[in-house]
C-alpha positions, 0 to 999 in steps of 0.5 A: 066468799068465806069458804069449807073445803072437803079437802082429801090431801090429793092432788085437785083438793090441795090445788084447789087449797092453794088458788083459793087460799085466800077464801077458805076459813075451814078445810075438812078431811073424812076418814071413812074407812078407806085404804089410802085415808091416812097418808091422804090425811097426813098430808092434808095436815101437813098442806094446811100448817103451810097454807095456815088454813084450820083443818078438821078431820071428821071420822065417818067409820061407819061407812067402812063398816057398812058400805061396800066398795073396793075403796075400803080396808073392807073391800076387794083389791084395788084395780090397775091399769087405766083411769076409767069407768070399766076399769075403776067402777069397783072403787066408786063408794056409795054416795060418798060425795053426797054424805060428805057435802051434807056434813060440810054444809052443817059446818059452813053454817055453823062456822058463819061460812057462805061456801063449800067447795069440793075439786071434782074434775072432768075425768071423773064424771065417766066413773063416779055419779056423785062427782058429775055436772047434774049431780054437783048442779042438783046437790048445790040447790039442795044445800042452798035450799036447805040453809039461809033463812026461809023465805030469803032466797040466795040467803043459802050456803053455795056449793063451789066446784071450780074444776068440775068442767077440767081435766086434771092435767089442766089443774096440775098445770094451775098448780105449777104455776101456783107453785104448788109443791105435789111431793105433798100430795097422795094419790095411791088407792092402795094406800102404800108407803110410796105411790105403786104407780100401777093403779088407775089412780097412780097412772091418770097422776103420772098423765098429770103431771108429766114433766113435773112429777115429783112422785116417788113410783113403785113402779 
């Protein structure tokens, strides 16, 4: 396998960047315009130099400009409380998922690679539609059907998902035992110099990584 990862800088992308460290050629970042893309770029930076990984950073602004989502600088504020579908249904940008992986299966072809893998987990499927089983399911046909050589089945680009069926605290357990180091992580939707610690986000990382959390909170 010679894998792309979308790769945000979070805490399931940079996991799944270090268990597979050995199969990814390419990792990819997209700056679309929302709140907590920069401190999640900076350290998918610095993650990569460490895993001796190539990383791009492709720049989506138009989904900023055009798109509407709490998610984004143009956006409303950000929700706190509880990671779930009622209370961050304001955060969900558009297809976001969708136009991602349609960028990253141009790249795998034209960097010669047989791979995309994204970490979408279990806790997600409730609030965000691009990152469900069906949807990994359906997109992985058409990535694999609209690659390879026609008339030359399994010649496609192969959309990996390994964590679509766990829970993030089952990939934060994977990650300490990988050694992986979560101070180089980001989370916060709100984009902040330090994780606020309130935010639906902030609150499904701290049940995480609850007894190795070495996030600085706000609150």
């Amino acid at each position: 396998m010679k894998a792309v990862l979308i790769y945000s800088g979070g805490l399931d992308s940079t996991t799944l960047l270090y268990e597979f460290r050995e199969s990814i050629a390419l990792a990819v970042s997209f700056d679309y315009g929302s709140k907590h893309n920069a401190r999640e770029i900076e350290y998918a930076r610095k993650n990569c130099a460490r895993a001796g990984v190539r990383h791009l950073v492709i720049p989506l602004d138009f989904m900023g400009r055009y798109f509407r989502s709490d998610l984004l600088l143009s956006g409303g504020g950000i929700p706190e409380g509880a990671y779930d579908s009622e209370n961050m249904s304001s955060t969900v940008v558009p297809f976001r998922n969708g136009i991602m992986l349609s960028i990253a299966a141009g790249l795998a072809e034209s960097y010669g690679l047989d791979t995309i893998m994204m970490a979408n987990h279990s806790g997600d499927h409730s609030i965000y539609p691009d990152c469900t089983p069906e949807f990994t399911q359906a997109f992985g046909k058409a990535v694999e059907y609209g690659t390879g050589k026609v008339g030359k089945p399994g010649s496609g680009v192969r959309l990996v998902s390994p964590y679509c069926n766990i829970t993030k605290r089952q990939i934060a357990l994977r990650g300490r035992d990988l050694g992986v180091d979560y101070s180089l992580t980001y989370s916060c939707y709100k984009g902040g110099e330090h994780h606020c610690g309130k935010c639906g986000t902030c609150v499904e990382r701290k049940e995480a990584l609850e007894g190795f959390d070495p996030t600085e909170y706000l609150f």
